[in-house]
PDB file as gemmi writes it, atoms N, CA and C in Angstrom:
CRYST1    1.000    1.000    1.000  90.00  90.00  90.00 P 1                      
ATOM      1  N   UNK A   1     -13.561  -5.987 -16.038  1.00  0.00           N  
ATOM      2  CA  UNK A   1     -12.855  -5.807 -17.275  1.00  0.00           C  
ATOM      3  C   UNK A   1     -11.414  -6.331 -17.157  1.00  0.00           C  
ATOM      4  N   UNK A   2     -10.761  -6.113 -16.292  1.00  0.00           N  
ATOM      5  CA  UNK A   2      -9.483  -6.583 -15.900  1.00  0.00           C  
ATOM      6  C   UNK A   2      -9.335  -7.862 -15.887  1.00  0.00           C  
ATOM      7  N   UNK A   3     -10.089  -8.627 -14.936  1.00  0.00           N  
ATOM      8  CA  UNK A   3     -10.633 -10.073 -14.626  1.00  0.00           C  
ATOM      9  C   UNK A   3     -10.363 -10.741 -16.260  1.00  0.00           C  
ATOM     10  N   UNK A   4     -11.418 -10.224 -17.187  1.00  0.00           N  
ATOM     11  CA  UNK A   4     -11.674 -10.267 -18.693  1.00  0.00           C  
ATOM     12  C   UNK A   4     -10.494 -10.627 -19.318  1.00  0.00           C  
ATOM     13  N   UNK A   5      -9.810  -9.793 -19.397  1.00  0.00           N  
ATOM     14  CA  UNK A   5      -8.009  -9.392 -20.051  1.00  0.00           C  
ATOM     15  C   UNK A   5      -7.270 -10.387 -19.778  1.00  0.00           C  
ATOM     16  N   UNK A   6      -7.587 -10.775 -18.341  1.00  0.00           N  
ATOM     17  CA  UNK A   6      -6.647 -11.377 -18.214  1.00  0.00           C  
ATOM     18  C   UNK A   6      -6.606 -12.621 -18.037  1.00  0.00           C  
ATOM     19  N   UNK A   7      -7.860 -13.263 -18.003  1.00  0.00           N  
ATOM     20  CA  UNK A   7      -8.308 -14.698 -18.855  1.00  0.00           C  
ATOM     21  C   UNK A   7      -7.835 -14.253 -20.020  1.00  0.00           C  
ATOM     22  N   UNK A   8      -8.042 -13.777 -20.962  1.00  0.00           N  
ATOM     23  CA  UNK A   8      -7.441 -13.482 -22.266  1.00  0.00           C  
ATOM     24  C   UNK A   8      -5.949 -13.717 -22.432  1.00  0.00           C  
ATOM     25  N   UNK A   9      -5.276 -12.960 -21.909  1.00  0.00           N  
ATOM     26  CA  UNK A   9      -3.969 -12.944 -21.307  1.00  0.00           C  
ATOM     27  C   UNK A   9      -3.757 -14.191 -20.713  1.00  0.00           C  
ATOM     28  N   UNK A  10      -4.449 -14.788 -20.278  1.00  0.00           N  
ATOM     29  CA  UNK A  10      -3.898 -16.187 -19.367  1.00  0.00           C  
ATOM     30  C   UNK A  10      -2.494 -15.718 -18.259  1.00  0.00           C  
ATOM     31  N   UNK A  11      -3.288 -14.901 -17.644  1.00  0.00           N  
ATOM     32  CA  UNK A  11      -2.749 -14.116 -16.195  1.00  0.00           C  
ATOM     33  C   UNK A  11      -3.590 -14.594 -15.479  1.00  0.00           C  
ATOM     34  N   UNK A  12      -2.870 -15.254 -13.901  1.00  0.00           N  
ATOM     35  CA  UNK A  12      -3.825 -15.248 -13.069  1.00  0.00           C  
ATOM     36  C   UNK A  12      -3.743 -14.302 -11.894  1.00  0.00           C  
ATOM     37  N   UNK A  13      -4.580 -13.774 -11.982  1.00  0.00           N  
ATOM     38  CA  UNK A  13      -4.817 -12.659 -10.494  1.00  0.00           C  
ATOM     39  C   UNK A  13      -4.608 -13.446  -9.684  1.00  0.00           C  
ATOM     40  N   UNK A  14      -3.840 -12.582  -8.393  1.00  0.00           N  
ATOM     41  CA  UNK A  14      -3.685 -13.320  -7.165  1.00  0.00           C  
ATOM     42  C   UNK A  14      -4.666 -11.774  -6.386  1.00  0.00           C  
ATOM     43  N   UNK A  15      -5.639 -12.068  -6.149  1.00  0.00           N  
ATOM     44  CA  UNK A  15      -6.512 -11.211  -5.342  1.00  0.00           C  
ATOM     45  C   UNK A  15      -6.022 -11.188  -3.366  1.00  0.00           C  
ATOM     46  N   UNK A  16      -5.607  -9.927  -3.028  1.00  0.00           N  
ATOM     47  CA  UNK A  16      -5.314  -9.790  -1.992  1.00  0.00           C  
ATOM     48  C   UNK A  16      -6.370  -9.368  -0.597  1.00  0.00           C  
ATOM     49  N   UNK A  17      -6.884 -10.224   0.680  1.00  0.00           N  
ATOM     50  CA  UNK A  17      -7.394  -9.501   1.326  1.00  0.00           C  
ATOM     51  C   UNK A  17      -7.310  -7.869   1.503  1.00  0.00           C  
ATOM     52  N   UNK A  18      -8.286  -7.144   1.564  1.00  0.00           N  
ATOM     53  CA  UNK A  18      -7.887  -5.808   2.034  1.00  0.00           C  
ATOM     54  C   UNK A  18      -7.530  -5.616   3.453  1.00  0.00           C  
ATOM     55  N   UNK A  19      -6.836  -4.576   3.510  1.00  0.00           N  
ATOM     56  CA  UNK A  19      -6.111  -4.052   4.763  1.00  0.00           C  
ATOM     57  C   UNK A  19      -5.153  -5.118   5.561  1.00  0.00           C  
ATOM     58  N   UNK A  20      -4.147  -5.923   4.504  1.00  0.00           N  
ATOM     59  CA  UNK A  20      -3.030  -6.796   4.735  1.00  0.00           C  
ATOM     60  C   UNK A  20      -1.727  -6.645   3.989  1.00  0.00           C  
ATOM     61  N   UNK A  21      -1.260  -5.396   4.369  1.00  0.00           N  
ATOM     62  CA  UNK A  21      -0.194  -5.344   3.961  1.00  0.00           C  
ATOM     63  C   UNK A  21       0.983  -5.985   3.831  1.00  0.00           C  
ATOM     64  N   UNK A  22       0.823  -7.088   4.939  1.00  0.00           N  
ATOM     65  CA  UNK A  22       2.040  -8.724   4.963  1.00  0.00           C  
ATOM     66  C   UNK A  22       2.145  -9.286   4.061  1.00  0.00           C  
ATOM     67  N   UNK A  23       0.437  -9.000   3.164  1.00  0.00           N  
ATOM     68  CA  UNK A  23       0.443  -9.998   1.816  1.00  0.00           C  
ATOM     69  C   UNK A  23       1.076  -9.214   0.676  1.00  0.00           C  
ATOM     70  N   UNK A  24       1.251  -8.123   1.105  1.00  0.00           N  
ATOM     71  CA  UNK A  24       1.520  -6.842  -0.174  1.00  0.00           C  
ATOM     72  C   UNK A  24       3.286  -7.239  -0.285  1.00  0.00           C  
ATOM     73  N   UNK A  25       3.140  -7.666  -1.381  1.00  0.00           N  
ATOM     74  CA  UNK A  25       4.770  -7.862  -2.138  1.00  0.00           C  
ATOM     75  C   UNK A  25       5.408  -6.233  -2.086  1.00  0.00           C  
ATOM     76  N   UNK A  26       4.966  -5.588  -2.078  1.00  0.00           N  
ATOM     77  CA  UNK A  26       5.950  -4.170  -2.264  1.00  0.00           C  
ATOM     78  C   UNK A  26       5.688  -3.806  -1.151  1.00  0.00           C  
ATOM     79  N   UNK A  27       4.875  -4.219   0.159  1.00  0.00           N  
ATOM     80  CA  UNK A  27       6.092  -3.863   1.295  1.00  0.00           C  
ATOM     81  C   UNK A  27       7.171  -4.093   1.573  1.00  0.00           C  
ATOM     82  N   UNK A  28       6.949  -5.216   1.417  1.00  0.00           N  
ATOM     83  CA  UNK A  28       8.652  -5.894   1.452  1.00  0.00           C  
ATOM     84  C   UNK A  28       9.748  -5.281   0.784  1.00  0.00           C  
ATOM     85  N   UNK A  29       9.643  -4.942  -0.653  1.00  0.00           N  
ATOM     86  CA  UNK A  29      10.645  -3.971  -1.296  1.00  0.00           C  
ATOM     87  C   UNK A  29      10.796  -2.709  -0.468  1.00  0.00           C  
ATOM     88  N   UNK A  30       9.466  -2.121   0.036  1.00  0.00           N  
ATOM     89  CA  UNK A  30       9.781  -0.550   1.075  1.00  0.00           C  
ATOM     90  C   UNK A  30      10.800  -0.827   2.119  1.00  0.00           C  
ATOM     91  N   UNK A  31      10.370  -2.210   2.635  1.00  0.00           N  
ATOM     92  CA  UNK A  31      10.850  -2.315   4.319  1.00  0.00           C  
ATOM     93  C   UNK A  31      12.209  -2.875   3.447  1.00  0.00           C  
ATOM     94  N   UNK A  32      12.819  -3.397   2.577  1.00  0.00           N  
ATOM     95  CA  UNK A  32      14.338  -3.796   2.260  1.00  0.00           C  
ATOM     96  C   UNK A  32      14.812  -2.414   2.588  1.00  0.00           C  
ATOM     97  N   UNK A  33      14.254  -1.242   1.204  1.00  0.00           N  
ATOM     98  CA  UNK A  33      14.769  -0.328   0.870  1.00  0.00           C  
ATOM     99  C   UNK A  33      15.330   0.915   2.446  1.00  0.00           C  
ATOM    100  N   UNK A  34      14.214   0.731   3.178  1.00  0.00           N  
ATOM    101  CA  UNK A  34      14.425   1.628   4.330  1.00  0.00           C  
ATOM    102  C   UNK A  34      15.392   0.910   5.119  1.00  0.00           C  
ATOM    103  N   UNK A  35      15.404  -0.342   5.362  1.00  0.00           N  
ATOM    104  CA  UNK A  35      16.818  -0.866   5.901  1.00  0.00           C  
ATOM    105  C   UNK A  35      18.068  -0.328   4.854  1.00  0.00           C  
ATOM    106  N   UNK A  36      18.113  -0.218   4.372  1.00  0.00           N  
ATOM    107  CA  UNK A  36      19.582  -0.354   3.498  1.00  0.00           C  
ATOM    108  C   UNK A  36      19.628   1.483   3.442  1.00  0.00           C  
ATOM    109  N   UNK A  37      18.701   2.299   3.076  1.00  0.00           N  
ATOM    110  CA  UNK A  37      18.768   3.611   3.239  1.00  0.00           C  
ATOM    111  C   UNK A  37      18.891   4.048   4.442  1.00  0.00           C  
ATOM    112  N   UNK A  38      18.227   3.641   5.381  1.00  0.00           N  
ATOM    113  CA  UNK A  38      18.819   4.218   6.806  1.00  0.00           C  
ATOM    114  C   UNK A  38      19.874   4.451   7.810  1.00  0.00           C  
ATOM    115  N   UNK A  39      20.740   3.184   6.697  1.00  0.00           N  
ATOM    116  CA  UNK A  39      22.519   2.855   7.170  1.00  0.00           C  
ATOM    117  C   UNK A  39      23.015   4.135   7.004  1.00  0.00           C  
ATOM    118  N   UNK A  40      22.870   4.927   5.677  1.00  0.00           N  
ATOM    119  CA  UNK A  40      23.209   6.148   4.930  1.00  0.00           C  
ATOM    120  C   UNK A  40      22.573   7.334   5.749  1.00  0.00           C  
ATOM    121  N   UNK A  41      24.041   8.139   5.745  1.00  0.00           N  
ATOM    122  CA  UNK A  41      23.850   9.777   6.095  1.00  0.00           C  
ATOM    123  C   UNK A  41      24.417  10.848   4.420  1.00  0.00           C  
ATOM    124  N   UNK A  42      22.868  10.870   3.867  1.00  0.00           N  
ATOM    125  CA  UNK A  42      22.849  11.859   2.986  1.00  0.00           C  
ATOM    126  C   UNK A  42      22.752  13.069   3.148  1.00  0.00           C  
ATOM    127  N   UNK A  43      23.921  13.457   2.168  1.00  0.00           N  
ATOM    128  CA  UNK A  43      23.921  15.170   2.106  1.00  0.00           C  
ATOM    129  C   UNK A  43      23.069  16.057   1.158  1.00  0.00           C  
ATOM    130  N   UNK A  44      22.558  15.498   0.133  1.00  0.00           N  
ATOM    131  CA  UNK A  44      22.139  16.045  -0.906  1.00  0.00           C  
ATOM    132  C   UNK A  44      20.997  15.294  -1.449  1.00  0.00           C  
ATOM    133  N   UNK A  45      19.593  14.790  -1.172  1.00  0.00           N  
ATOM    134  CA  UNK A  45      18.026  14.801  -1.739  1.00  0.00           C  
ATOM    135  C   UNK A  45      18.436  13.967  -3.344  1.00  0.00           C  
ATOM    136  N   UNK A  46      19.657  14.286  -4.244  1.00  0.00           N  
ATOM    137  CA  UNK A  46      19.806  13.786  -5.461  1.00  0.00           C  
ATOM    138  C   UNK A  46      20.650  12.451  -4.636  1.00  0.00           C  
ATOM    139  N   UNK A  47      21.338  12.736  -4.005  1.00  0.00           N  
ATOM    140  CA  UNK A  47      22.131  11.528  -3.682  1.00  0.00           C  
ATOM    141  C   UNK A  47      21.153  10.307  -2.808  1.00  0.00           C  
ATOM    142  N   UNK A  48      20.384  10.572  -2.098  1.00  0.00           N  
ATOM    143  CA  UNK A  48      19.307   9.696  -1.535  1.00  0.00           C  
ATOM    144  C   UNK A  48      18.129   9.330  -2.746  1.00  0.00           C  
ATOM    145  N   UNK A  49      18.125  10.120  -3.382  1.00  0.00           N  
ATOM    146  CA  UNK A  49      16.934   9.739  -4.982  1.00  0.00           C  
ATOM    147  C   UNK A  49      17.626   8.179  -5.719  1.00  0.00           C  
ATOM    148  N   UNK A  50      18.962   8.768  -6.225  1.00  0.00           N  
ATOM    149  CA  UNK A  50      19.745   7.972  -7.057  1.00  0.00           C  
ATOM    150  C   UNK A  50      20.509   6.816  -6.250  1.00  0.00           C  
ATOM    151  N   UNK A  51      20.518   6.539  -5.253  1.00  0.00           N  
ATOM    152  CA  UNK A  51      20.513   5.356  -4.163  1.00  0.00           C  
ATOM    153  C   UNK A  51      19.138   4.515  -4.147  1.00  0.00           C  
ATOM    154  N   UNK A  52      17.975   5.606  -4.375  1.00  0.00           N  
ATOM    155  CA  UNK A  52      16.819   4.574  -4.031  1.00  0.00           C  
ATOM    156  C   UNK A  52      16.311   3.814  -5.165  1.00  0.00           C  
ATOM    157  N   UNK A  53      17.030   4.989  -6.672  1.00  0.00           N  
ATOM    158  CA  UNK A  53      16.440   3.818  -7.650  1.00  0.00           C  
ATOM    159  C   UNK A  53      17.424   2.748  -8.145  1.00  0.00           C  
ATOM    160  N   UNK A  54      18.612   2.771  -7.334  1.00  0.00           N  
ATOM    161  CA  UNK A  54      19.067   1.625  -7.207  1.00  0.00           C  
ATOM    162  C   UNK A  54      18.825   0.255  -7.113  1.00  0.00           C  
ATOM    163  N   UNK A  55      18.632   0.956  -5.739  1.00  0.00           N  
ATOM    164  CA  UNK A  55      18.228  -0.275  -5.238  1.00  0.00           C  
ATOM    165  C   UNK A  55      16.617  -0.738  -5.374  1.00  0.00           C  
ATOM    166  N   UNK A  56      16.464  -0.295  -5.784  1.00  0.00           N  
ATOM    167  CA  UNK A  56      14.812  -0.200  -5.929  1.00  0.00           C  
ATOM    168  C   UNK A  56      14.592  -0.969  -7.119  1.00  0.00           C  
ATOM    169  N   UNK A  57      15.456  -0.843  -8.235  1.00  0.00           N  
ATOM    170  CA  UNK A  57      16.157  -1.708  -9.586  1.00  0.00           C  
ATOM    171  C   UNK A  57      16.494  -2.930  -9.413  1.00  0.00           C  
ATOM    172  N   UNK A  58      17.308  -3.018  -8.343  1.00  0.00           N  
ATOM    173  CA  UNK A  58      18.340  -4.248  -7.933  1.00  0.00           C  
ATOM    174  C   UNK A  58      17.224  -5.345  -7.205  1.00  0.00           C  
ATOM    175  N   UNK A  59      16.698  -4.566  -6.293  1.00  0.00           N  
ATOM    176  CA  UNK A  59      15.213  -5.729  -5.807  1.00  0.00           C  
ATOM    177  C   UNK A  59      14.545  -5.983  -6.689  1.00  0.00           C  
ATOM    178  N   UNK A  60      13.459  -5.056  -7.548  1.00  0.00           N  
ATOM    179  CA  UNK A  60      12.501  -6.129  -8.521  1.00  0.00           C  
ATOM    180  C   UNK A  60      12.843  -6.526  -9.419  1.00  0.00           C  
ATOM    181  N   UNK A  61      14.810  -6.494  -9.327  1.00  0.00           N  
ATOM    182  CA  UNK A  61      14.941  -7.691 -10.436  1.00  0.00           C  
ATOM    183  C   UNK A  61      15.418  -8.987 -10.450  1.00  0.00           C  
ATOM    184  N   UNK A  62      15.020  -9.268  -9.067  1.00  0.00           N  
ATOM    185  CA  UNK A  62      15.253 -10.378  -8.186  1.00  0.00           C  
ATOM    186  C   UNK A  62      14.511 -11.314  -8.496  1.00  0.00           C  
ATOM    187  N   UNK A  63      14.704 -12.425  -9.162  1.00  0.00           N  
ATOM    188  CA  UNK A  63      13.480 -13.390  -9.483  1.00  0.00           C  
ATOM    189  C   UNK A  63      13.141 -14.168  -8.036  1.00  0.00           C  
ATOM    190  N   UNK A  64      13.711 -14.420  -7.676  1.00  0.00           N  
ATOM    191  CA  UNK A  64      13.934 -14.896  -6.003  1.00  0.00           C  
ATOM    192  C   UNK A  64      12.973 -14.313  -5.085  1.00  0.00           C  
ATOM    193  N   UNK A  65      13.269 -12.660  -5.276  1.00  0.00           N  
ATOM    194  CA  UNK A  65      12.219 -12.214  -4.320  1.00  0.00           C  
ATOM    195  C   UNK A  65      10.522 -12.010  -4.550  1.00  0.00           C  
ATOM    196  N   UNK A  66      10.450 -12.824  -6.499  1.00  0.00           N  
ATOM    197  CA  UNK A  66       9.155 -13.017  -6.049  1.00  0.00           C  
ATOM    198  C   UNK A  66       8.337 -14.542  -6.138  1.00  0.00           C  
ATOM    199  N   UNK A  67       9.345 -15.410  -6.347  1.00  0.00           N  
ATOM    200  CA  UNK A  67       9.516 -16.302  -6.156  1.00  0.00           C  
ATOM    201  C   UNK A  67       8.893 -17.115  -4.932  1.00  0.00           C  
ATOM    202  N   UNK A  68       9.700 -16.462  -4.278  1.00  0.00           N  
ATOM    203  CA  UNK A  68       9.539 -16.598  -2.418  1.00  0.00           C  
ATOM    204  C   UNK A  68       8.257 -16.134  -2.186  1.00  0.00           C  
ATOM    205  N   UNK A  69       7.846 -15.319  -2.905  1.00  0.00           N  
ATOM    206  CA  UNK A  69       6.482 -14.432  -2.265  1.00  0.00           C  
ATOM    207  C   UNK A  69       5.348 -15.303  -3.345  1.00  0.00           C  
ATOM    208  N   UNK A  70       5.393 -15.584  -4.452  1.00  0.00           N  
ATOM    209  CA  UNK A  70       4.749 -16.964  -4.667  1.00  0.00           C  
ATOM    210  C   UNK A  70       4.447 -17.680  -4.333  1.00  0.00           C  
ATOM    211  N   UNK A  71       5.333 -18.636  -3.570  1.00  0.00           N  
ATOM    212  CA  UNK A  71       5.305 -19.492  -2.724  1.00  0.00           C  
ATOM    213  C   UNK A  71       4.025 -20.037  -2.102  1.00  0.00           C  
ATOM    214  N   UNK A  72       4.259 -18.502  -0.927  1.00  0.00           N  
ATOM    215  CA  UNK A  72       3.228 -18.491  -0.050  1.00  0.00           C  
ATOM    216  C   UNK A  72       1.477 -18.968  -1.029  1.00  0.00           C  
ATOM    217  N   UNK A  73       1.284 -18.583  -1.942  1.00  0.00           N  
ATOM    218  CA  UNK A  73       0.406 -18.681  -2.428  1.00  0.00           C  
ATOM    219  C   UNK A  73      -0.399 -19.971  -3.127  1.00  0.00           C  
ATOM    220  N   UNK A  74       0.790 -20.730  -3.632  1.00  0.00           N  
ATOM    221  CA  UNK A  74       0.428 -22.028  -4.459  1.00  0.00           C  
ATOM    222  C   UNK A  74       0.672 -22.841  -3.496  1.00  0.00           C  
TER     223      UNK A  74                                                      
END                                                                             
């Protein structure tokens, strides 16, 4: 059904081997995010929340970073 839609849509699936997380675009956003959070000594659970949707904002709105991860593909 998805497949369906999205011929419709004129989306093309990029279908990922299973159990390859190298290929998984949002590791890469985890493994940014845990570098840049781990620099930080938080005091307060709200202050580590509102840091992560920061940056968490600031990466997928990176045309670059999926760009790059395109790449690999075409």
């Amino acid at each position: 059904m998805v497949e369906k839609i999205a011929e419709i849509l004129n989306i093309n699936l990029i279908f990922l081997p299973p159990y390859s997380p190298c290929l998984n675009p949002i590791e890469d956003v985890w493994r940014k995010i845990k570098n840049i959070i781990s620099n930080h000594d938080f005091k307060e659970v709200n202050e580590l929340e509102k840091e992560f949707l920061t940056i968490f904002n600031e990466i997928i709105g990176e045309v670059s970073f999926y760009e790059n991860w395109l790449k690999q593909f075409i």
